[in-house]
LOVO-230998 format. One line per 10 residues: their letters; for each residue x, z, y of N, C-alpha, C, O, CB. Coordinates in steps of 0.2 Angstrom, whole numbers. Glycine has a CB too. Layout:
N
a = X/Z/Y/X/Z/Y/X/Z/Y/X/Z/Y/X/Z/Y | ... .
//
This chain:
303
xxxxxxxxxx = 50/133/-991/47/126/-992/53/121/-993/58/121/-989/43/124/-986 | 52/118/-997/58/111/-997/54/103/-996/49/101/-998/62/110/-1006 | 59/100/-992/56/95/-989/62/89/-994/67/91/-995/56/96/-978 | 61/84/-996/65/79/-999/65/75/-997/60/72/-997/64/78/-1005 | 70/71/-993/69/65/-991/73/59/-993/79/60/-995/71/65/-985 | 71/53/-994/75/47/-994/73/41/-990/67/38/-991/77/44/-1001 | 79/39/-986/79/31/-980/71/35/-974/68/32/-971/77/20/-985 | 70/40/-975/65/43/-968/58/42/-972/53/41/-969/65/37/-960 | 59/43/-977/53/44/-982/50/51/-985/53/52/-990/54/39/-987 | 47/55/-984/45/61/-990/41/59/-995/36/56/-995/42/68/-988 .
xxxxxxxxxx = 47/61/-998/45/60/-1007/40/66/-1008/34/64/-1008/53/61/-1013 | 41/72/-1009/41/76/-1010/39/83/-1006/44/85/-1003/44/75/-1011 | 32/88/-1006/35/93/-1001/31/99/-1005/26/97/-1007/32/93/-992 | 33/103/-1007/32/110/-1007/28/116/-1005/32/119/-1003/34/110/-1006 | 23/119/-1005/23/124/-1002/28/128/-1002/33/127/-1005/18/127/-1003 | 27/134/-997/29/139/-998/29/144/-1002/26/142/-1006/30/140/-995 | 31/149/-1003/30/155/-1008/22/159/-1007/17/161/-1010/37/160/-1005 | 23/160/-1002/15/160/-995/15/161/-989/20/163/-986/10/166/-996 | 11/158/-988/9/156/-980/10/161/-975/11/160/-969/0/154/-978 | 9/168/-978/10/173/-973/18/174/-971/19/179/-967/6/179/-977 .
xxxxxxxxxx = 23/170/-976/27/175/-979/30/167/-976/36/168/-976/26/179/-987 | 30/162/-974/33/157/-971/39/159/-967/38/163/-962/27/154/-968 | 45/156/-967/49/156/-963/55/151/-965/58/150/-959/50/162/-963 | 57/149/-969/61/146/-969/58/138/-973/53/136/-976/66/150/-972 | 65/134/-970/62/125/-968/69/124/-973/74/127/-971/61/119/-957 | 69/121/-980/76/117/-980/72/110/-981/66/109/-982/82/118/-987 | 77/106/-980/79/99/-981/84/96/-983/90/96/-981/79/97/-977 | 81/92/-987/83/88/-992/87/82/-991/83/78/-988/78/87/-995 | 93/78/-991/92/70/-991/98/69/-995/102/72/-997/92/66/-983 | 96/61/-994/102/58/-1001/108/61/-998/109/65/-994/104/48/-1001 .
xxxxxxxxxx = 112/59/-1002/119/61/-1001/124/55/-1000/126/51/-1005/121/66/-1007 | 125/55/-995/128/49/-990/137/52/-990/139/57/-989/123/48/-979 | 141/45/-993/148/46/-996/153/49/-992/159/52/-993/151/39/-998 | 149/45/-984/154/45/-977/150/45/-971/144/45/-971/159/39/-978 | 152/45/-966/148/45/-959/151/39/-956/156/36/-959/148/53/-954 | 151/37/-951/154/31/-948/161/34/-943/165/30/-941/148/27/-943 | 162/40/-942/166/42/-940/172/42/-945/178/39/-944/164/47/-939 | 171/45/-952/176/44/-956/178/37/-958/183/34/-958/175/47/-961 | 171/34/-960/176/27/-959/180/22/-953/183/16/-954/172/24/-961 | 180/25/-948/182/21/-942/190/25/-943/196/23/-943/177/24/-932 .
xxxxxxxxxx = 189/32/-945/196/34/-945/199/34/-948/204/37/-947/199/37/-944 | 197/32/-955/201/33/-962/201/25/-968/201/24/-974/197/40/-967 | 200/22/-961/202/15/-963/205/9/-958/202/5/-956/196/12/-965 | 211/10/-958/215/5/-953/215/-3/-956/218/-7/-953/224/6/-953 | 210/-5/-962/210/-10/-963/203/-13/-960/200/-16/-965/212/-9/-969 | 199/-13/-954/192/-14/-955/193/-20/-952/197/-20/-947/186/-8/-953 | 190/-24/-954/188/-31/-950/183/-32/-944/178/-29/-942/185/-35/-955 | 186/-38/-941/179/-40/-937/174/-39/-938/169/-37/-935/179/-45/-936 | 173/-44/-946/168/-42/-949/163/-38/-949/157/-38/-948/169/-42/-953 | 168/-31/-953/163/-25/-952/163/-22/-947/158/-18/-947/164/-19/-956 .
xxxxxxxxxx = 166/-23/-941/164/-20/-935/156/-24/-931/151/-22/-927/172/-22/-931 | 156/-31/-933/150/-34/-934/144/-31/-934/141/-28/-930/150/-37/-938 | 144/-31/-943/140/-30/-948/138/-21/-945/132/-20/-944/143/-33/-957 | 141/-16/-944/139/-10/-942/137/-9/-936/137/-3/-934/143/-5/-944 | 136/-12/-932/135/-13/-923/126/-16/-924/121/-14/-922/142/-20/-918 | 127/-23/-931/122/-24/-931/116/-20/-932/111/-19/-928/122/-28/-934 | 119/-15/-941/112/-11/-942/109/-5/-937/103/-4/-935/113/-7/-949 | 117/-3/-935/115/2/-928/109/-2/-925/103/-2/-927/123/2/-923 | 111/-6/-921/105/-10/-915/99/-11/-920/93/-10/-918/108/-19/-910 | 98/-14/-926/90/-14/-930/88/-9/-931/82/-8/-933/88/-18/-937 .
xxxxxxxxxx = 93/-2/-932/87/4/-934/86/6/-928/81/9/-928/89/10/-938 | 89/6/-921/86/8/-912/82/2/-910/78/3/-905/93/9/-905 | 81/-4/-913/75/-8/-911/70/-6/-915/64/-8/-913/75/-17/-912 | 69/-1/-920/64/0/-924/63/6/-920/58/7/-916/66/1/-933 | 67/11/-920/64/19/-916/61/18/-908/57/21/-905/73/26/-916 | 65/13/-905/63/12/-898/54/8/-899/49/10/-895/69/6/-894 | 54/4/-904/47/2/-903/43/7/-904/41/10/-899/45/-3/-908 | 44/7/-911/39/13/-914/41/20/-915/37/24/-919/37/11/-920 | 46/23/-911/47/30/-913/50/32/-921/49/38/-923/41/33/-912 | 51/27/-925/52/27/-931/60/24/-934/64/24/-929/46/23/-933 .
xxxxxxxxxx = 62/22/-940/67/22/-941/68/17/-947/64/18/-952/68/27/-941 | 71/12/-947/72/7/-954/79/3/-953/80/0/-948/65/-1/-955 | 84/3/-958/89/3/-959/94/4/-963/95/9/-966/89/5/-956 | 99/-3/-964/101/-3/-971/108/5/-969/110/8/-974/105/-14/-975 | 110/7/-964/114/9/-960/111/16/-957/108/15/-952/117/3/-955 | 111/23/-961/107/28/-958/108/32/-949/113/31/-945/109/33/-964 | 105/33/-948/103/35/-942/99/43/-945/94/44/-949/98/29/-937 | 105/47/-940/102/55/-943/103/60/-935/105/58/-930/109/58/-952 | 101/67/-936/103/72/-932/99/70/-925/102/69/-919/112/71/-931 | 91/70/-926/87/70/-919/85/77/-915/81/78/-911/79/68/-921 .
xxxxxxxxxx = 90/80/-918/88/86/-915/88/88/-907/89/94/-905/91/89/-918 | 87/84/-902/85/84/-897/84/77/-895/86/75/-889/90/87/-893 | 80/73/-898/77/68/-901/70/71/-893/67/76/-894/76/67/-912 | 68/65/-888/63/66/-884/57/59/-885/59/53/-885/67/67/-876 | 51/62/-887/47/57/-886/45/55/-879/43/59/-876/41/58/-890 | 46/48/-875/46/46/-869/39/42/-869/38/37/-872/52/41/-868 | 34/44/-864/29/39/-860/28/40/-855/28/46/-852/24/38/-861 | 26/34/-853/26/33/-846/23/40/-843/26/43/-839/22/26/-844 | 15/42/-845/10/44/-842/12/55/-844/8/59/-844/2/39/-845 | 20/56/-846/22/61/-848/22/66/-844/26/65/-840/27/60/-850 .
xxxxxxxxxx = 18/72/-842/19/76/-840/23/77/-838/28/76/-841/19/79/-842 | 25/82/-829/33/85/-831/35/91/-833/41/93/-833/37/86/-825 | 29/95/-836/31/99/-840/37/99/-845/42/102/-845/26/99/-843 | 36/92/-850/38/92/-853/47/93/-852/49/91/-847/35/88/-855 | 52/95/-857/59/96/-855/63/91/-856/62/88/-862/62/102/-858 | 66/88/-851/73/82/-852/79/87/-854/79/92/-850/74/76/-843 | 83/87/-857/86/90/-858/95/86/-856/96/80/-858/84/92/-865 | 100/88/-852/103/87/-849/109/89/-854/115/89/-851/101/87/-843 | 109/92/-860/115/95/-862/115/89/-868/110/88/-872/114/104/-864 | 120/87/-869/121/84/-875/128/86/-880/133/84/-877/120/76/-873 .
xxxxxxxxxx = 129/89/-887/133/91/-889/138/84/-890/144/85/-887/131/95/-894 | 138/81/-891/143/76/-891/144/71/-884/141/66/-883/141/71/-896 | 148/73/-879/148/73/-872/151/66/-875/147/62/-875/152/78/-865 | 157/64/-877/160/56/-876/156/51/-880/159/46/-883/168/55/-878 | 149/52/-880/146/45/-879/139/47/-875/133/44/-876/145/39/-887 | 140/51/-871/136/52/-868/134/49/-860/138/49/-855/137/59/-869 | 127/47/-859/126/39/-856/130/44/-849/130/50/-849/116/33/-855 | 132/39/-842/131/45/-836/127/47/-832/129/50/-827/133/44/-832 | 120/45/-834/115/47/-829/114/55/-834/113/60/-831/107/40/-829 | 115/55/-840/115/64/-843/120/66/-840/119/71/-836/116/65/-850 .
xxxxxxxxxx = 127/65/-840/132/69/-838/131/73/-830/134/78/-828/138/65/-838 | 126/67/-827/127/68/-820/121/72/-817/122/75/-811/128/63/-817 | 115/73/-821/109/73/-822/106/67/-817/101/70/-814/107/80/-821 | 106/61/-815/106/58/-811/98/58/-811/96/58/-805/110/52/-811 | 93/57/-816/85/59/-814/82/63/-819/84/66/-824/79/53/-812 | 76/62/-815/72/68/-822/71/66/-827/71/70/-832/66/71/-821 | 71/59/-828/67/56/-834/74/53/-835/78/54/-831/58/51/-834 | 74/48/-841/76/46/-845/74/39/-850/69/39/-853/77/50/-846 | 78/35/-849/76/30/-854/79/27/-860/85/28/-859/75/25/-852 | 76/24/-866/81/20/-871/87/18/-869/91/19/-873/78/13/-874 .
xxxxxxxxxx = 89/16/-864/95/16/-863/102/20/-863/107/18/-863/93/13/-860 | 99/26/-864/102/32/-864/106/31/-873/112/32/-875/95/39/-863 | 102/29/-876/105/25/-883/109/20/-881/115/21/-880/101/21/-888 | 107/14/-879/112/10/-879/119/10/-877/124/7/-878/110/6/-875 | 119/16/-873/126/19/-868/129/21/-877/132/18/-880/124/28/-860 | 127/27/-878/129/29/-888/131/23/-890/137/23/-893/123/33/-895 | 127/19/-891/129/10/-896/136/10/-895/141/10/-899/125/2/-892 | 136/9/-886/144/5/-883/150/10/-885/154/7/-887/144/4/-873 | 151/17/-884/155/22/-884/156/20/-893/162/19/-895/152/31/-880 | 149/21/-898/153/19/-903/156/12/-905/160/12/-909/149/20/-907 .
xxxxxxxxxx = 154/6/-902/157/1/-903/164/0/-900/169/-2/-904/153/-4/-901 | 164/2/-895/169/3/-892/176/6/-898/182/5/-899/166/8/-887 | 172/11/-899/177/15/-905/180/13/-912/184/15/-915/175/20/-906 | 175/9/-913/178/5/-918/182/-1/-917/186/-3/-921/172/2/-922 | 182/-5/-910/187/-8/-908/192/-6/-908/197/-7/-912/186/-10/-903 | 193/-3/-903/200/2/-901/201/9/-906/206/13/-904/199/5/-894 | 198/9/-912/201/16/-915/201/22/-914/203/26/-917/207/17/-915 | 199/22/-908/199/31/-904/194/28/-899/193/22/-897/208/35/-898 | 189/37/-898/185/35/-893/188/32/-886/194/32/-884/181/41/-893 | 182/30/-881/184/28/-877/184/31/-869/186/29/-864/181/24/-877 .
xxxxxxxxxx = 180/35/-872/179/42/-865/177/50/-867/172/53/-866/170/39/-859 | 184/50/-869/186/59/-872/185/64/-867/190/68/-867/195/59/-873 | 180/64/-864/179/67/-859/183/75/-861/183/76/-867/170/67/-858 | 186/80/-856/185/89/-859/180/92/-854/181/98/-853/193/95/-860 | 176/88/-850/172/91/-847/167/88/-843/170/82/-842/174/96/-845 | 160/88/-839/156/83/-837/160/80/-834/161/73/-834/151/83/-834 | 164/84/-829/168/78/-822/173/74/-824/174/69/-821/172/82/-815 | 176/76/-830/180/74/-832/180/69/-835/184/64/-835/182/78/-835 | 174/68/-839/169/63/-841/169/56/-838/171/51/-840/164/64/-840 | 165/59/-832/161/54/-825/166/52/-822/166/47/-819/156/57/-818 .
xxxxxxxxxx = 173/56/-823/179/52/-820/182/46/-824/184/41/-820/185/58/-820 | 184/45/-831/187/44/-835/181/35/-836/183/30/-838/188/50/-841 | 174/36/-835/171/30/-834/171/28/-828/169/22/-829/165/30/-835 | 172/29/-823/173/27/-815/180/23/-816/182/17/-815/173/36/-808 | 182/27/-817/192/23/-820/189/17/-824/192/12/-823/199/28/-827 | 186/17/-827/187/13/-832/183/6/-829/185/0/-828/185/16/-840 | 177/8/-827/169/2/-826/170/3/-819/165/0/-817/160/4/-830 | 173/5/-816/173/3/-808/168/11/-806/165/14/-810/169/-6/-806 | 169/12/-798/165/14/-794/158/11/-795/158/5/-795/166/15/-789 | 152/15/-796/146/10/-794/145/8/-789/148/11/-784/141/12/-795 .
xxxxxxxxxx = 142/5/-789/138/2/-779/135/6/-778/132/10/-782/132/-6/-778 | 135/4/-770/131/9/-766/124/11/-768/121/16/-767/131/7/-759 | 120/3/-771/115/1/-773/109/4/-780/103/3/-782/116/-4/-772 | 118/8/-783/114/11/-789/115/20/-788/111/24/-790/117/7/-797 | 120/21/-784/121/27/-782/116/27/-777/117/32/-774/128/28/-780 | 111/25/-774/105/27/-770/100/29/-772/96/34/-770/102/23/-767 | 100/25/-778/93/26/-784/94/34/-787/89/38/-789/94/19/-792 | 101/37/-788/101/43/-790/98/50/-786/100/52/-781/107/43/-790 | 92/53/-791/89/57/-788/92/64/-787/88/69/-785/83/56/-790 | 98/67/-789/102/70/-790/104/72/-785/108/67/-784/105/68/-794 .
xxxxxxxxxx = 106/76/-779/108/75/-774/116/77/-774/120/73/-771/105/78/-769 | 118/82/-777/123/83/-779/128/78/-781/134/77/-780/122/87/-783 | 123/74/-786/127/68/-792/127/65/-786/133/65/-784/123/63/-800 | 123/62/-782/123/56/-778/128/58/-772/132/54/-770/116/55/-775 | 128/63/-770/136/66/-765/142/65/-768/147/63/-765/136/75/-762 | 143/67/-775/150/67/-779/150/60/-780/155/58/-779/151/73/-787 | 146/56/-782/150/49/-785/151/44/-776/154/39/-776/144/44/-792 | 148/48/-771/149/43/-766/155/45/-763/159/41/-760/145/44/-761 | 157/51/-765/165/53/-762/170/52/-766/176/54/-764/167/60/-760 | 169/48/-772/174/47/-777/180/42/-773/178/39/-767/169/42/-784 .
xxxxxxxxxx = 184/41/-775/186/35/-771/186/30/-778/185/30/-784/194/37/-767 | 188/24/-773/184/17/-774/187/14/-781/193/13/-780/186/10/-767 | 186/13/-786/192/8/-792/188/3/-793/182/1/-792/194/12/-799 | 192/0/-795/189/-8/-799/188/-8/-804/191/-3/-806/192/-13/-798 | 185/-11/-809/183/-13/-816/190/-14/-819/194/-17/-816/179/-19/-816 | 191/-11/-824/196/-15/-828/192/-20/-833/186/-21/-834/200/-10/-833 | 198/-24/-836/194/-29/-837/195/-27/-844/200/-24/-846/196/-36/-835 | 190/-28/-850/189/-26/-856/194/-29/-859/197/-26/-863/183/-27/-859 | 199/-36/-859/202/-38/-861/207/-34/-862/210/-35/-867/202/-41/-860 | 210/-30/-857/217/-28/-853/215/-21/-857/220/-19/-858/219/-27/-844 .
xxxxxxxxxx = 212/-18/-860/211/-13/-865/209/-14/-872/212/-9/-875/207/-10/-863 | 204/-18/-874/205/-21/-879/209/-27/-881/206/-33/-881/199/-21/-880 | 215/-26/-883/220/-33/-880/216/-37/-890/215/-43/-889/235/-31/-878 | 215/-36/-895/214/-37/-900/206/-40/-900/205/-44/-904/215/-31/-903 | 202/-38/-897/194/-40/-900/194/-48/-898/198/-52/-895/186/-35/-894 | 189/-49/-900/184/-55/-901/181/-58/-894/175/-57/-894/177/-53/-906 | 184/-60/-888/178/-60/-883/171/-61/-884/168/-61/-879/178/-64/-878 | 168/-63/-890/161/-62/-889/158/-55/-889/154/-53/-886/157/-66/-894 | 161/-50/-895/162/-43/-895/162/-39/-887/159/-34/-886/168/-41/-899 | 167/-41/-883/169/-39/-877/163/-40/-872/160/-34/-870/175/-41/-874 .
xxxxxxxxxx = 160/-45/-871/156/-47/-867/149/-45/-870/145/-46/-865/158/-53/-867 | 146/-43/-877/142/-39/-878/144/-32/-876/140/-29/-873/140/-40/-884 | 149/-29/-877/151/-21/-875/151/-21/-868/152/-15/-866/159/-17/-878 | 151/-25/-863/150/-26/-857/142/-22/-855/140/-17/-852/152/-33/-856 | 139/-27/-860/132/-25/-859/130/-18/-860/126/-14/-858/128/-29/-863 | 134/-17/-863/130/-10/-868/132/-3/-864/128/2/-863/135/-9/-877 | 139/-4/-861/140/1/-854/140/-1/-848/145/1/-844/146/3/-854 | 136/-4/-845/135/-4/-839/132/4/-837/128/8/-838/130/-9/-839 | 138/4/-831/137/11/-829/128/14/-827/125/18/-830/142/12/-821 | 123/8/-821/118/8/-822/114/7/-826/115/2/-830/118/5/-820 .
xxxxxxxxxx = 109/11/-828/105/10/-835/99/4/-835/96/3/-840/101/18/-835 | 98/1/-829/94/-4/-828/97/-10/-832/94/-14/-835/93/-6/-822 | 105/-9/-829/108/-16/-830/110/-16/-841/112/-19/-846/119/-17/-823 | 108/-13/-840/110/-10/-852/104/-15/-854/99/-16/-852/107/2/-856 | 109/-17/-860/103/-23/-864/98/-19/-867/99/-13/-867/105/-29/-871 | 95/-20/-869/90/-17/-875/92/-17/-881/96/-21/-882/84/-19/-875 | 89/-12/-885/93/-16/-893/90/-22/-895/94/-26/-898/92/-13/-900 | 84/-24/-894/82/-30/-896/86/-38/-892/86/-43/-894/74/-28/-894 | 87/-37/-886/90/-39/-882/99/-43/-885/102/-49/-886/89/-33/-877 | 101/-36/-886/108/-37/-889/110/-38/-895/115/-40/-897/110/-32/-887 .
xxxxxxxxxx = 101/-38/-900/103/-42/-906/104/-50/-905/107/-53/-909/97/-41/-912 | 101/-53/-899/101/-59/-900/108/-63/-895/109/-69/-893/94/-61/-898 | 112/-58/-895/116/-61/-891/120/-63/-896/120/-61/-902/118/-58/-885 | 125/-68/-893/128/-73/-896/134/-70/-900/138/-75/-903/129/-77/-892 | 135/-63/-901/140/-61/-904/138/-61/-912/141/-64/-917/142/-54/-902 | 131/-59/-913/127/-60/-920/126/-66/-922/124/-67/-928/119/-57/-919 | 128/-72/-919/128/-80/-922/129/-81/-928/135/-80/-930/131/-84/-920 | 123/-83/-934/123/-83/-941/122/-74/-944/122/-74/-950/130/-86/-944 | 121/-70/-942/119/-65/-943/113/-63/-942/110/-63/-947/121/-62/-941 | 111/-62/-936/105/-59/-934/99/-66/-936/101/-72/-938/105/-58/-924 .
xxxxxxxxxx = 93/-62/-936/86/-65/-938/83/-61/-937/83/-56/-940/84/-66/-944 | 77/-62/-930/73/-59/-927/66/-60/-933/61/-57/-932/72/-61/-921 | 67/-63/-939/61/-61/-941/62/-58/-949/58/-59/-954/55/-68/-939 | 69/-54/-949/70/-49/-955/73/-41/-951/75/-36/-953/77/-52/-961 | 71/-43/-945/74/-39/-941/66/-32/-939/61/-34/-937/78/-45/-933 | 67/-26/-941/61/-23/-941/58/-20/-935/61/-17/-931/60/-19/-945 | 53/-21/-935/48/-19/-927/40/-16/-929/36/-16/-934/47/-29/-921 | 41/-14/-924/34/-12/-927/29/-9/-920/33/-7/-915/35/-5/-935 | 23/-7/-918/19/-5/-915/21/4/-913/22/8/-917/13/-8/-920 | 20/4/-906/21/11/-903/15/16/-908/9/16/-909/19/9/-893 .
xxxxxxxxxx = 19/22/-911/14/26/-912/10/31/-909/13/36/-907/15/28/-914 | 3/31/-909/-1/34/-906/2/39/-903/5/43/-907/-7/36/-909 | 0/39/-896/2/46/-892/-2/53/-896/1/58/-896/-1/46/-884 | -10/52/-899/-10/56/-902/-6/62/-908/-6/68/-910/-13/55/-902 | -2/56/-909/4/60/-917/10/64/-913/14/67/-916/10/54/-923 | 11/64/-906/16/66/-903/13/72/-897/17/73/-893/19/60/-900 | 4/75/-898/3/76/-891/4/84/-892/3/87/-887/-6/74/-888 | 7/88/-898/11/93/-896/18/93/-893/20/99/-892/11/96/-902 | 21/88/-890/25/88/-884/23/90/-878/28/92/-874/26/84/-884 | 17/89/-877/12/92/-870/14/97/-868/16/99/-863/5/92/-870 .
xxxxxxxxxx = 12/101/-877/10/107/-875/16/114/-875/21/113/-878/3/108/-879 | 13/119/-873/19/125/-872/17/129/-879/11/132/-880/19/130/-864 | 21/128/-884/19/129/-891/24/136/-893/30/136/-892/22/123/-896 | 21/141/-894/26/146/-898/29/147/-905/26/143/-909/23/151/-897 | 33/151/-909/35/148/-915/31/149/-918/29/143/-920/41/149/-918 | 24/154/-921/19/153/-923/14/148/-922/10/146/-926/17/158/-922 | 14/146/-918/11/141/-918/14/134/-923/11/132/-928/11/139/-911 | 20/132/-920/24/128/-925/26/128/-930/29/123/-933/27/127/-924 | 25/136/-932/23/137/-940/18/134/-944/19/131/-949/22/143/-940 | 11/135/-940/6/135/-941/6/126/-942/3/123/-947/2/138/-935 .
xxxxxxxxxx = 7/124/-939/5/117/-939/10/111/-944/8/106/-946/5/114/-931 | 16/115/-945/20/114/-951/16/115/-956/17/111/-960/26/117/-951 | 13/118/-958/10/122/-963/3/115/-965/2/111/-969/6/132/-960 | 1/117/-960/-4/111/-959/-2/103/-961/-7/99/-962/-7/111/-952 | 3/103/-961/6/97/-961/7/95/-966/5/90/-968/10/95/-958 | 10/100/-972/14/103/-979/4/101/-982/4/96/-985/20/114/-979 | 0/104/-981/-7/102/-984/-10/96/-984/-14/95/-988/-10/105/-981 | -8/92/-980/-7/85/-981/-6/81/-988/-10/76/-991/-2/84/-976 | 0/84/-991/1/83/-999/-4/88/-1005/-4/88/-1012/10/85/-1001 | -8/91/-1001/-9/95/-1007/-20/96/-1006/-23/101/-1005/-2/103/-1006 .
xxxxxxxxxx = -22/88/-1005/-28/89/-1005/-33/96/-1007/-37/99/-1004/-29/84/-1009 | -32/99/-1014/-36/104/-1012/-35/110/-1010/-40/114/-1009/-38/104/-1016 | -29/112/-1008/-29/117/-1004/-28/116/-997/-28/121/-993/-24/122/-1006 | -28/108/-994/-31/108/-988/-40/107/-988/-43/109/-983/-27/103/-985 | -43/106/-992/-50/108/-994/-50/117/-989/-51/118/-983/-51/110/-1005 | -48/121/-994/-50/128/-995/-45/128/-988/-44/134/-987/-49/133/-1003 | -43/125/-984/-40/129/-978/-47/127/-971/-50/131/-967/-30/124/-976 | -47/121/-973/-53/119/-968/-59/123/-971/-64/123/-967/-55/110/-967 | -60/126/-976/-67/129/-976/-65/137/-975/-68/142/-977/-72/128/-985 | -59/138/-971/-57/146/-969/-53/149/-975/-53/155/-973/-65/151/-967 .
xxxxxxxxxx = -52/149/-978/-50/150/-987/-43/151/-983/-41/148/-978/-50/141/-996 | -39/157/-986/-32/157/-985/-29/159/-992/-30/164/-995/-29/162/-979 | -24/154/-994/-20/156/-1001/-17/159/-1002/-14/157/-1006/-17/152/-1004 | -13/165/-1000/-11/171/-1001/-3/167/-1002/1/165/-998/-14/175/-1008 | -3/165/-1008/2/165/-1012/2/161/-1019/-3/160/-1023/3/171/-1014 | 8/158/-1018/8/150/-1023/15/150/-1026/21/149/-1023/8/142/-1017 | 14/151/-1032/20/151/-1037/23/144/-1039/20/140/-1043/18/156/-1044 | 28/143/-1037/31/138/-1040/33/137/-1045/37/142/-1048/35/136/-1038 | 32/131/-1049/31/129/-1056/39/130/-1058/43/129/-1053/28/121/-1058 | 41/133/-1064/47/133/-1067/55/128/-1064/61/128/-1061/45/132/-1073 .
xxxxxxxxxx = 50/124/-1070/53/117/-1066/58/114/-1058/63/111/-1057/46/114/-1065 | 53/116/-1055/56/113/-1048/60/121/-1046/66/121/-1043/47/111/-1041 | 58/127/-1047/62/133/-1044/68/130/-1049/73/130/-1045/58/142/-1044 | 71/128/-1056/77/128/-1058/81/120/-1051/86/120/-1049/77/127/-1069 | 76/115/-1050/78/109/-1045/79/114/-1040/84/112/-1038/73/103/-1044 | 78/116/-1038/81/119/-1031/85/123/-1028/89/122/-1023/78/123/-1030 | 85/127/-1035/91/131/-1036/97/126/-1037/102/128/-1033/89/135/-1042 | 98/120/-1041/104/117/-1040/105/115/-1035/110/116/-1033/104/114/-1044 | 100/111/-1031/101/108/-1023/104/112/-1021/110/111/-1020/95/106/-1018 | 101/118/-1020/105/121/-1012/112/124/-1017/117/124/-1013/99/131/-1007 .
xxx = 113/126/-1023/118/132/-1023/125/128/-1026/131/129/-1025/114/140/-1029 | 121/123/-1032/127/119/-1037/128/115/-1033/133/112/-1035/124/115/-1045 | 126/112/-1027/131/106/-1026/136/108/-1019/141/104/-1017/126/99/-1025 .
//
């Protein structure tokens, strides 16, 4: 099956060869020049400006996915693959996953597993470690391992208070950060000796060790670092989507299953052989038109 995407749109989908015979998913998307990594490090020339202007789109495509689970943005946002749909009334079935492969911008309530659940703000913490790093050129908490991590942010943002280390349901996390011994905040200045204090004083917000005290994205578009920039009303939002598009998170699915309902999904574009599926009909086998098998073939092999 080939799936085509552009800016979080399918263009395009495919069946497979046949349904019986289903097994493989590619995907498709534009082809993007650079990632924001390379540009942070293969450009010593970046301005205030663009350190601005790429903090901004960042925060309007997480005010778009936090509303609505969705995504809009001149600035892509990719790689969900341990991407958790969150509600309130969520099962604890469901898995919080406490591993995250990119540990240095990873928030500390993951590192530490401090609860079960989790919130948007678990982004906001990613926002700050990347803003952060476009200020200073190198990340900001090079963790080489969790403690190593939870150590290198404690140095930096102070010990927490007693009053947010209580709240941690973690007992382990809550015994190790009480016996930490005590530091104080550095001051963002004394590390970023170069930024903008309105920049500092927004990254302030954005890493707060506590996940209550973290702005929102919506929140932190309006602060006063965005002045003449930001516009809440080009800024995109949109309506929470129905828990019903999400209620196979509930459930305990096997990969046939999630075959199955991919399949079903892929019928979606193809009115009449989803006809003949809801009347019990199974299509064997579906030859792809000339045409698209030579497009395919170039995607995956010529480029």
């Amino acid at each position: 099956m080939l799936l085509m995407s552009k800016d979080t749109r399918i263009k395009h989908i495919m069946l497979p060869p046949s349904r019986r015979e289903f097994r493989d998913i590619y995907v498709v998307f534009e082809l993007m020049e650079s990632d924001l990594h390379q540009v942070i490090k293969g450009n010593d020339d970046l301005t205030a400006e663009h350190h601005q202007f790429f903090l901004y789109q960042l925060l309007r495509g997480l005010k778009y996915v936090h509303a609505g689970y969705e995504l809009c943005s001149q600035l892509c946002i990719c790689d969900f693959g341990l991407a958790r749909v969150s509600f309130n009334d969520a099962p604890t079935a469901i898995f919080w996953t406490d591993y995250v492969a990119t540990r240095w911008y990873c928030a500390p309530e993951l590192c530490g597993s401090f609860f079960s659940k989790y919130t948007p703000t678990i982004d906001i913490w990613s926002v700050g470690c990347i803003f952060a790093q476009m200020l200073l050129g190198k990340p900001l908490f090079p963790g080489k391992n969790v403690v190593h991590q939870l150590d290198l942010m404690t140095d930096f943002l102070g010990t927490p208070p007693p009053e947010s280390i209580s709240r941690i349901r973690n007992e382990k996390a809550r015994r190790y950060l009480s016996s930490m011994r005590k530091n104080q905040p550095v001051p963002l200045s004394h590390k970023f000796t170069k930024a903008d204090p309105l920049a500092l004083r927004l990254l302030e917000r954005l890493l707060a060790f506590d996940p209550k005290d973290r702005a929102s994205a919506e929140d932190a578009l309006s602060d006063p670092y965005f002045s003449g920039l930001s516009n809440s009303e080009r800024e995109p939002s949109t309506q929470p989507i129905s828990k019903l598009e999400f209620d196979f998170e509930r459930k305990k699915l096997t990969k046939d299953d999630v075959r199955e309902l991919i399949y079903q999904e892929i019928l979606e574009y193809h009115p009449q052989m989803l006809e003949e599926y809801k009347r019990g009909g199974d299509q064997l086998s579906f030859m792809y038109p000339r045409l698209a098998s030579i497009f395919i073939e170039h995607i995956l092999f010529k480029q």
